[in-house]
N, C-alpha and C positions, 0 to 999 in steps of 0.2 A: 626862612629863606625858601622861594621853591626856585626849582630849578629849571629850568629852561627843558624842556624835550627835545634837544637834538644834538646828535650822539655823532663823533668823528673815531673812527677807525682809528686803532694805537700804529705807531710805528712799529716797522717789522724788526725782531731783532737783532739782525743782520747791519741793518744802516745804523740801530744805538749801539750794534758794537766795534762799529767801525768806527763810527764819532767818536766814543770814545779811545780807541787804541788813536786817532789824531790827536789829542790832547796831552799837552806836554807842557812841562815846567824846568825852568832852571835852577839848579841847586847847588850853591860850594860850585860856580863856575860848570859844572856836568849836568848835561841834559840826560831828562830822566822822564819815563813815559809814568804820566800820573795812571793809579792801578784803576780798573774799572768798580764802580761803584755797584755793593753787594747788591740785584736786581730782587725783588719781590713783588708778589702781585699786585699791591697796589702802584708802584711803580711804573708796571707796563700800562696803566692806566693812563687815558687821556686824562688834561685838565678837567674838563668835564665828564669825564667819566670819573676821577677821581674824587668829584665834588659829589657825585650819586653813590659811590660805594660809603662815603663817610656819611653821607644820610644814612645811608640802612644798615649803619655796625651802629649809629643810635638808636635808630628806633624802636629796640624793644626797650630804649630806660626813658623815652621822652613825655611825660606825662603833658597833659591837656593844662595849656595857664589860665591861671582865672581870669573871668573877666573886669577890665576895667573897673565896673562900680562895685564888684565883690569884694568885699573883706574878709582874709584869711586870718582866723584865729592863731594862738599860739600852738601846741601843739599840746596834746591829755597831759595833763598834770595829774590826775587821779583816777583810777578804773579800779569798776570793781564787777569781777563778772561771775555770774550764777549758773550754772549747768546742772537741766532737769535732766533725768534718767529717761526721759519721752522721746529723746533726740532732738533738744533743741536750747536755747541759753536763750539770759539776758545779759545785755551790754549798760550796765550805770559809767560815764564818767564826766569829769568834771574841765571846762578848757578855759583860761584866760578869755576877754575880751577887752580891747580899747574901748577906753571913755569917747562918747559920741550922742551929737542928737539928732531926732528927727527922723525916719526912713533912712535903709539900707541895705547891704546882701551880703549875707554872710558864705562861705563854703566851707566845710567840713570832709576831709579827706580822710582816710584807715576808718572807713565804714565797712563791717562786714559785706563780703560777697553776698550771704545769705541772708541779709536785714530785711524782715520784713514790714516792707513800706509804713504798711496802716497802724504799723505800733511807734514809731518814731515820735518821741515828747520831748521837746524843747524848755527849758523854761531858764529862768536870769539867777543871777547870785547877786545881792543888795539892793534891788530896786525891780519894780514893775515889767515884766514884756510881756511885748503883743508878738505872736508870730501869724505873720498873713499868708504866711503859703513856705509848704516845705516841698522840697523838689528833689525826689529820690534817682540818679541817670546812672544807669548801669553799661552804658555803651561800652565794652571794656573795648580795651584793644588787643586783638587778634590777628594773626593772618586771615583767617577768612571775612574778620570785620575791615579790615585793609581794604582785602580785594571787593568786598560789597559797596565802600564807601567810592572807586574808582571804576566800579561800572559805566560804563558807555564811553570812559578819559582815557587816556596815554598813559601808561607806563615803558620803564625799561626794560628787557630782555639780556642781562648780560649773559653771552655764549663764548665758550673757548675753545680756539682752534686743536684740532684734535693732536698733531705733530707738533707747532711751534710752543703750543699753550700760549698765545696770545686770547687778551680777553676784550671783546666789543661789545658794544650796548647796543640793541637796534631796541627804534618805538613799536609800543605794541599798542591795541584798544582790548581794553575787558569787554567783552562783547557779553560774557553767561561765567554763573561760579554755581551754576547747579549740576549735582552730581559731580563734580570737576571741573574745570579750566578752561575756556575757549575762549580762544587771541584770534587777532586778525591782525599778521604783521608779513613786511613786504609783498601785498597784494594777494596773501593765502588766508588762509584759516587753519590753526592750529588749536589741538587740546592736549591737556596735560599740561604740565611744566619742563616748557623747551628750555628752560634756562634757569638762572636764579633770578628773581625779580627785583627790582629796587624803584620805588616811586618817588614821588616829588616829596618834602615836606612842610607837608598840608594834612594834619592829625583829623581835621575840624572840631566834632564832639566827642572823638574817640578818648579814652584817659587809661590808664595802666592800669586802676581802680575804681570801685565805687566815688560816690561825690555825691555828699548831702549841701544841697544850696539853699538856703533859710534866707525871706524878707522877712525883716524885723525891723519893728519900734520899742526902740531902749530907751530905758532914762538914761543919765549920764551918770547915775547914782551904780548900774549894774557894771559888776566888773569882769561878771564871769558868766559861762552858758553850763545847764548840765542837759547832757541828754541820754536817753533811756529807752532802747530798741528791745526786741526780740528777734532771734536770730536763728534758721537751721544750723547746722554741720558742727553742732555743741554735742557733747553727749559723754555719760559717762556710765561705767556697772562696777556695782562691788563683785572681788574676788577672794576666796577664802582657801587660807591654806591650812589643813590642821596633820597631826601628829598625832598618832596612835601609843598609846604606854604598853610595853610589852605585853601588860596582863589584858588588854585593851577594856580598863574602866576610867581610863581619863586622857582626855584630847589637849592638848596645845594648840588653840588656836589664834590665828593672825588675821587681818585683813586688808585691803586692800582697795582703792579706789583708781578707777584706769578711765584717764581721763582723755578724749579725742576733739582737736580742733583742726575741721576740717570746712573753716571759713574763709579760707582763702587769703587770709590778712593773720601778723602775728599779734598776741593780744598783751601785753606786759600790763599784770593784773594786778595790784597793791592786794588786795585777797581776792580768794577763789572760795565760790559757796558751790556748797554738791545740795540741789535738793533731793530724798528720798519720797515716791511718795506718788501719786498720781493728780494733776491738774488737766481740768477742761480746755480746750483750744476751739476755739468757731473763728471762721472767716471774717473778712466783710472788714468796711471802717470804722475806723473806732475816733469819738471825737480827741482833739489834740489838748490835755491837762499837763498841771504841773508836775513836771517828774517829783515821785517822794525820794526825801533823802535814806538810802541802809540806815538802818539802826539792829543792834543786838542787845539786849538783855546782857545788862552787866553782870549780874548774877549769875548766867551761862558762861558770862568769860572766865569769873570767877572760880565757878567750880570745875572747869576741866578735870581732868585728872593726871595728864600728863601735857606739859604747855609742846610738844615737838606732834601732837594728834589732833584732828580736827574738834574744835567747841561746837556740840550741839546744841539747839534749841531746835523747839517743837512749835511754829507756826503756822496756826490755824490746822489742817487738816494735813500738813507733810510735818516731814523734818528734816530740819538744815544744818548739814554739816560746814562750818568755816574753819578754811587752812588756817595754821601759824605762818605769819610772814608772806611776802611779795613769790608769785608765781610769775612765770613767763611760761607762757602758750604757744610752742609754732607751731605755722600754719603744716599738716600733713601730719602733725605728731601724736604720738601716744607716750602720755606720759601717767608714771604710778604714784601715788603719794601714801601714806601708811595711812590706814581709819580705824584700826584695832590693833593695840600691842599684843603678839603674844599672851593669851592669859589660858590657865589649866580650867577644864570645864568635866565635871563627871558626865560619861556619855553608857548607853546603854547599845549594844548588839543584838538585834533578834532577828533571828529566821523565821520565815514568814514564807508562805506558802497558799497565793490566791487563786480561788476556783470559780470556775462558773460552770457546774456540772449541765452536763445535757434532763433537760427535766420534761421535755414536750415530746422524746420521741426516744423510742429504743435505741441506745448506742450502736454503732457500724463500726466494725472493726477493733481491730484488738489495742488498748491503751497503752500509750508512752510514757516512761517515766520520767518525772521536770523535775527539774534542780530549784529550791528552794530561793530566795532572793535574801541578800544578806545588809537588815536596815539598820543603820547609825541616826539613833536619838539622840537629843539631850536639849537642856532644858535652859532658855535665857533669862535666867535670873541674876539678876546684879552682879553683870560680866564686869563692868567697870562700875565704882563711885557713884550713882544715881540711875545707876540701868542704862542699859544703851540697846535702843532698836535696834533692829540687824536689817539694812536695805536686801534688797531681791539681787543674789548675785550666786555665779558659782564656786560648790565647797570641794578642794579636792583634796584628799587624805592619804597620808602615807603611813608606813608601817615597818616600825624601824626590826629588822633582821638580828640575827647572831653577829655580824660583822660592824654593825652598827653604822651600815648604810641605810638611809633612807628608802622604801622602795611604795611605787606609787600602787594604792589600794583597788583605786575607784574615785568616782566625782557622780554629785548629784547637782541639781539649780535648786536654791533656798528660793522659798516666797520671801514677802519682808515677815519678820516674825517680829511682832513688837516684845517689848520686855515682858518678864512674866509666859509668853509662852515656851511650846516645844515644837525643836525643831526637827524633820527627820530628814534622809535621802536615801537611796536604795545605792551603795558600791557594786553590788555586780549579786553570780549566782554561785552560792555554794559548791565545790567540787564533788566532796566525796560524800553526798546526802542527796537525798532520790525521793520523791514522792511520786507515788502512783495511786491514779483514780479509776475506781471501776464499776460502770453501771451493772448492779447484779437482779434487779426487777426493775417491772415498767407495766402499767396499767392505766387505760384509760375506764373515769370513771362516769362519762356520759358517752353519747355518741356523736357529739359534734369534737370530740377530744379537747374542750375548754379545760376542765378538771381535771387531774391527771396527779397518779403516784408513784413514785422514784425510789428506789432504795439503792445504797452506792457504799463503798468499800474503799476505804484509803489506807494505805498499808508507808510508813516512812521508813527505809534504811538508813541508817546511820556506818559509813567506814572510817568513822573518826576513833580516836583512841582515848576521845573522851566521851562520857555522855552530852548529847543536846538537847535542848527545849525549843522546840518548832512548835507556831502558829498557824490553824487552819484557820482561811477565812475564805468561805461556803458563800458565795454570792446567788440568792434564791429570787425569783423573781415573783411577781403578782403577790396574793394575799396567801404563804405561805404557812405551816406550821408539822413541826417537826413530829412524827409519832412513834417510830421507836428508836432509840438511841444505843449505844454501847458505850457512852462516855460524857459527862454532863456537857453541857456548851454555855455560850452565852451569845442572847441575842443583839446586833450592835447594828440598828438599822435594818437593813437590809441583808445582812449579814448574819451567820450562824458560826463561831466562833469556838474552836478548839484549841486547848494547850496541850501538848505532848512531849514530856518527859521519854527519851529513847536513848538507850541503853548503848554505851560503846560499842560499836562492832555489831549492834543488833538492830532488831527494828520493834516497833510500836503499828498499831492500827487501831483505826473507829469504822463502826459502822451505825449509819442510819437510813433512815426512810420520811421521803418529805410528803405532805400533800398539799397541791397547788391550786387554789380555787384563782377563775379569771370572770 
């Protein structure tokens, strides 16, 4: 229906309340003043103005009707959606279609916001299709796509009196919606928003949503469409939570998959696959094939290990983790689902203590003593039933107290660590352990100073009440080699590498001398 643009001034409420204190009824023989009718703002609405205010308390639920020759399927019978770790998902599901021959137009609605166009594949369930053009329109509807589509037209201006609160329409023209609002009404020009606005209803191509529209040639044989997008605003990370054993040689740990759909549309998922794992993305169009159907390795279903945690398999170059059971997706949420039960892992604590001594030039000034870094190893070997990769996420570790509250340690980020290897993070920096580095020679052994010889001093305290074993790792640069030592090392790359056993309450030192050929 649209509406007429022209707008009559409400009655004041003076004369509706005078009208009504005249109306009267007789009742059981006694006249009786019928009570005034409880007034509300749409009320003081003209007819037509009240026929503009019920336009615009619909229009943010009025979606855009298909057209005529388009045919609207049923509504997903089946979805199955996959979320890479890259920020972004695919969308597999499956829709009814009526038996029909010959050319048609299909439309497809609860298309992600983020669908991107050029991956969009159509194809039939029982019989042959042709698809001849798919038609991705994102025109959503907005306020500001409102007021764009009404440039140079008439809208309303509803304004209320400042004392009576009576409310009028006066017509406006959208003249500009750049940077803001500019009306031209009774003979001025205005910007901003003088009023609340309300238009005709006239949507054209606007819609509440996405809208895929498909020409197609069906056999009469197809009963059903699937179709198969790729989509932004997917995205998930693993998080891991472990627990420290008093003696701290073994971890309890958990994990975690946090899952975000921020596609603008809710997605009720018959399953959810989490890929781990990195895949290529390029631009550009891509020709339009038949969507493949999911499949899983039944032998992965098989061997879970616990049917309430995701079934992996390993395809091709990732791996795929699939929930147990039907997921629902809403749009804005973050949701967690378990990927690792609780399982005890032997873990290993070492201090570590990394250098990069000054080796090109005399030290300046006098040396600081640093706090050691305190790193949590351990090794993924057959955490679960057939080994289980560990996706790229973060580990955050607690350390259970005398009182036997939890208390939190530190957090490092895991790479992915496939099975078989070890995984490490650095928690934080030892308190009461100190290491100090001290350049104690320095010579240059040409005169351009390419070659050069360093001798240096590391002294560790220890105010713990136990003994600890700290790691020196001596990062040396160019074509290095070490000439006199206090303490054997070992070479790891780049690297010149000390163990140090230090005495409670005492300290330990090495000294050596490097020479650096460039």
């Amino acid at each position: 229906m649209v509406i007429p643009m022209t707008f009559r001034c409400l009655v004041s409420r003076g004369k509706e309340g005078q009208a009504c204190r005249n109306r009267q009824v007789k009742t059981n023989g006694e006249l009786r003043m019928t009570p005034k009718p409880k007034e509300t703002a749409m009320s003081r609405l003209s007819p037509c103005s009240r026929m503009f205010a019920a336009a615009v308390v619909a229009l943010p639920v009025l979606a855009l009707p298909i057209r005529s020759h388009a045919q609207a399927p049923a509504p997903v019978t089946e979805r199955l959606v996959t979320v890479y770790a890259g920020g972004f998902g695919q969308v597999w599901e499956r829709r009814p279609l009526a038996p029909a021959r010959g050319s048609r137009d299909i439309a497809l609605d609860g298309i992600s916001h983020g669908a991107v166009a050029e991956s969009l594949r159509l194809a039939g369930d029982g019989g042959p299709l042709t698809v001849r053009s798919l038609t991705l329109s994102r025109n959503l509807l907005t306020p500001h796509a409102l007021l764009e589509r009404f440039l140079g037209r008439e809208i309303g201006v509803v304004k209320v009196h400042p004392t009576t609160g009576e409310e009028r329409i006066e017509t406006a023209t959208v003249l500009s919606i750049q940077n803001g609002v500019v009306l031209r009404m009774g003979g001025r020009i205005e910007t901003g928003l003088p009023g609340r606005l309300v238009f005709p209803d006239d949507l054209g191509e606007l819609s509440a949503r996405p809208r895929l529209t498909a020409a197609i040639d069906a056999a009469p044989s197809v009963s059903g469409l699937t179709l198969t997008y790729l989509t932004e605003g997917l995205g998930w990370q693993a998080d891991y939570a472990a627990t420290l054993s008093p003696d701290g040689k073994r971890l309890s740990l958990a994990g975690w998959a946090s899952v975000a759909n921020d596609t603008g549309v809710d997605l009720d998922a018959g399953r959810l696959r989490l890929v781990a794992g990195q895949v290529n993305r390029v631009g550009g169009a891509q020709p339009l094939a038949k969507a493949p159907r999911p499949m899983m390795a039944e032998a992965a279903r098989a061997g879970a290990a616990d049917a309430g945690l995701p079934q992996r398999e390993a395809q091709g170059a990732v791996h795929v983790y699939t929930l147990a059971g039907p997921v629902r997706l809403m749009t804005g949420e973050r949701m967690q689902v378990a990927l690792l039960g609780p399982v005890e892992v032997p873990v290993t604590e070492t201090l570590i203590a990394p250098g990069h001594p000054p080796v090109f030039g005399p030290e300046r000034g006098e040396s600081v003593p640093e706090h050691p870094e305190l790193r949590l190893s351990f090794a993924n070997r057959s955490l679960v039933a057939g080994g289980l990769p560990l996706p790229a996420g973060a580990l955050r570790v607690y350390r259970t107290g005398g009182d036997g509250v939890p208390l939190f340690a530190g957090a490092g980020r895991l790479s992915d660590i496939p099975d078989g290897e070890t995984a490490e993070i650095t928690l934080g920096r030892v308190f009461d352990v100190t290491v100090r580095r001290e350049q104690t020679a320095f010579k240059r052994l040409d005169a351009q100073g390419r070659n050069v010889e360093a001798a240096f001093r590391i002294e560790v305290k220890n105010g713990r009440d136990a003994p600890v074993a700290l790691r020196l790792d001596e990062t040396l640069p160019g074509d290095w080699t070490i000439v006199t030592k206090s303490r054997d090392f070992e070479r790891k790359g780049g690297q010149a590498r000390w163990i140090l056993d230090v005495p409670a309450k005492g300290s330990a030192a090495v000294t050596y001398s490097v020479r650096i050929l460039r």
